[in-house]
matplotlib code that plots the C-alpha trace (Angstrom):
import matplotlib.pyplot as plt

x = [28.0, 27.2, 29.2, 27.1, 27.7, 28.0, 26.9, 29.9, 29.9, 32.1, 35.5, 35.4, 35.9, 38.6, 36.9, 33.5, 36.3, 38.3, 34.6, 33.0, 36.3, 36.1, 32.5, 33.8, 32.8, 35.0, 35.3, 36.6, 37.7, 39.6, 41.5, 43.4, 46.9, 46.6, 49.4, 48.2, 50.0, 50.4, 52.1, 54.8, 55.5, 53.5, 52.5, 51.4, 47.5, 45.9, 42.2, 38.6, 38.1, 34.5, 34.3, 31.8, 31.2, 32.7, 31.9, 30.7, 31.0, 28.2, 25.9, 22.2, 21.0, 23.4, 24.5, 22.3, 22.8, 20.7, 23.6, 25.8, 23.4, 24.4, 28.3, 31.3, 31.1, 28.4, 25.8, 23.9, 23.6, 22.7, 19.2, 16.6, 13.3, 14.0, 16.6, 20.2, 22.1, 24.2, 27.6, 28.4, 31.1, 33.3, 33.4, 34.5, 37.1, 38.6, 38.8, 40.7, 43.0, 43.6, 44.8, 48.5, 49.2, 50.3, 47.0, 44.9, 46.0, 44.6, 46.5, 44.7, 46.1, 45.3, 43.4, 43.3, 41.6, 38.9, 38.4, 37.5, 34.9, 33.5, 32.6, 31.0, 29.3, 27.7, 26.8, 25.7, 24.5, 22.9, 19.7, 18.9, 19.8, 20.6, 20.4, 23.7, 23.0, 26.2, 29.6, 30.1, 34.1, 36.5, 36.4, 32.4, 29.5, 25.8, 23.2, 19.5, 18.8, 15.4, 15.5, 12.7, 10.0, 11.9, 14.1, 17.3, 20.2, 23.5, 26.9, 29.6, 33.3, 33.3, 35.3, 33.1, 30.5, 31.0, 32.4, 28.9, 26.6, 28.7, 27.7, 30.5]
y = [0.5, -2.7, -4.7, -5.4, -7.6, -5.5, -7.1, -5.7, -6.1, -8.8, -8.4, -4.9, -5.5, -3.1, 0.0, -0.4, -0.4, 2.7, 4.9, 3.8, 4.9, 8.3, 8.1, 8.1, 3.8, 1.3, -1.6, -5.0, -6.7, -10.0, -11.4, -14.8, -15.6, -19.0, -21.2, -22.4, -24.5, -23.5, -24.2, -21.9, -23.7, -22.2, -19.1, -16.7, -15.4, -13.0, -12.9, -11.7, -14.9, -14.0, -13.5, -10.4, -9.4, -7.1, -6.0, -2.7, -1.2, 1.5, 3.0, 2.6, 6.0, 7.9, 7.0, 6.7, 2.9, 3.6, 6.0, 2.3, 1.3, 4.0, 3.4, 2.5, -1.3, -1.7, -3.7, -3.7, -4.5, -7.8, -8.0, -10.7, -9.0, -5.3, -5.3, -5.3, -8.3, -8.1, -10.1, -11.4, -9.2, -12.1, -13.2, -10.1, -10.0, -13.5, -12.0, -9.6, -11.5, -13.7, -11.1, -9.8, -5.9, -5.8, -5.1, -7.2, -10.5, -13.6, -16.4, -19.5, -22.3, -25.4, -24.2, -21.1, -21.8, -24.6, -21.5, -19.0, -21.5, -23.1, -19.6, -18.8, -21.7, -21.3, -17.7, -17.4, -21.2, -22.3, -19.6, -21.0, -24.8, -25.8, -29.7, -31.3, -32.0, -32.4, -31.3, -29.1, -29.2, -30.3, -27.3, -26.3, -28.3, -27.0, -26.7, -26.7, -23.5, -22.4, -18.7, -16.3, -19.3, -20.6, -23.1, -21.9, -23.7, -22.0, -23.2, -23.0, -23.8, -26.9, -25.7, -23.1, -25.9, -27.7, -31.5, -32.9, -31.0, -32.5, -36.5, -38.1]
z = [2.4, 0.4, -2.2, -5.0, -8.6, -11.9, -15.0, -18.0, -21.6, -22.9, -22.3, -21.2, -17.1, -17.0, -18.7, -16.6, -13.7, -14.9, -15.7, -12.0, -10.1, -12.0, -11.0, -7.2, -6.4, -5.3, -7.2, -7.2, -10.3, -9.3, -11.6, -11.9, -13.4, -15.2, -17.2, -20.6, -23.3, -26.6, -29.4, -28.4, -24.9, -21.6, -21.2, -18.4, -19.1, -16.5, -17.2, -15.3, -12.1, -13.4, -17.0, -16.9, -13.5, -11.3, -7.6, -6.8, -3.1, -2.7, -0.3, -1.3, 0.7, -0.9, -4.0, -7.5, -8.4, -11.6, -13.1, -12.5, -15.7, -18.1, -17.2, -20.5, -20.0, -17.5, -19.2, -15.4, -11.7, -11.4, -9.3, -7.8, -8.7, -8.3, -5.5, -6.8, -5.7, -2.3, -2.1, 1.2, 3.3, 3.7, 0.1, -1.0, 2.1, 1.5, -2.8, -1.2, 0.9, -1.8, -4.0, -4.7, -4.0, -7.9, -9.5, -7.5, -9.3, -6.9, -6.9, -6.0, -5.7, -3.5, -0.3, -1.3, -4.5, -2.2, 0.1, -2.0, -4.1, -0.7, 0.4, -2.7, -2.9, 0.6, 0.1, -3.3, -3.8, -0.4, -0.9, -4.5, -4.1, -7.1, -9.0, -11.2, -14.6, -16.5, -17.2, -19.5, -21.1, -18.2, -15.6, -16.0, -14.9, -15.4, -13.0, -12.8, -10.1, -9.1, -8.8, -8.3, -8.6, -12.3, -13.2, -15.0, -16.3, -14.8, -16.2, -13.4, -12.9, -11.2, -8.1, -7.2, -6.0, -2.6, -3.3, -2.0, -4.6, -7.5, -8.4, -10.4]

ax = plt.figure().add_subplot(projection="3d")
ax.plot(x, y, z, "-o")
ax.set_aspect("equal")
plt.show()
């Protein structure tokens, strides 16, 4: 069995979720409870830790991963040439260990928030290598990444990089 990253359609995480769990996968949808100020004061605002992506835990002998693409919400699996993408065991355990036992919610905060973004850094980032360009806003920075042979610009929240990729 392998944990692998699902492209959704915008905004609709929680449907691709609720049709691939009827379809018999196990999914991980993390989500992240944020303050924001308004105009009415603060308020509490649970929303996707990855805006349109979700992870998928299936077993590539077994089960159809092209029935994934034809699933509510599922725009696709996310793949490097023709393989599907394959998430790290440990990233996926330390989303999990992170989150709350009401509905998944991950609270990061402080180290927890540095652990989660150094391991993602290391396993997605390290294999692709990837150059600073600019910030974009005051949480996103892009970056220049060479994947399969091509230069793509990737825009990324700045604490999912490791402190010595990002020049101030």
């Amino acid at each position: 069995m392998k944990w692998y990253v699902v492209n959704t359609r915008p905004r609709e995480e929680t449907r691709a979720v609720e049709h691939l769990t009827r379809e018999g996968y196990q999914c991980l949808y993390p989500r992240i409870r944020r303050t924001l100020r308004t105009t009415k004061g603060l308020v509490d605002r649970i929303e996707s830790l990855f805006p349109n992506y979700l992870f998928l835990h299936a077993n590539p002998m077994t089960d159809n991963l092209a029935r994934v693409r034809s699933t509510r919400g599922v725009r696709n699996l996310v793949r490097f040439g023709l393989e599907p993408a394959e998430v790290p065991p440990e990233v996926i355990e330390e989303l999990q260990l992170c989150g709350d036992k009401q509905g998944g919610v991950i609270k990061l905060t402080g180290a927890a928030r540095q652990a989660v973004a150094a391991k993602f850094a290391a396993s997605a980032l390290v294999d692709f290598g990837g150059v600073f360009l600019t910030a974009d806003g005051s949480e996103r920075v892009i970056l220049l990444m060479r994947v399969l042979g091509d230069y793509n610009k990737v825009s990324l929240p700045e604490d999912q990089l490791e402190g010595s990729q990002v020049a101030a």
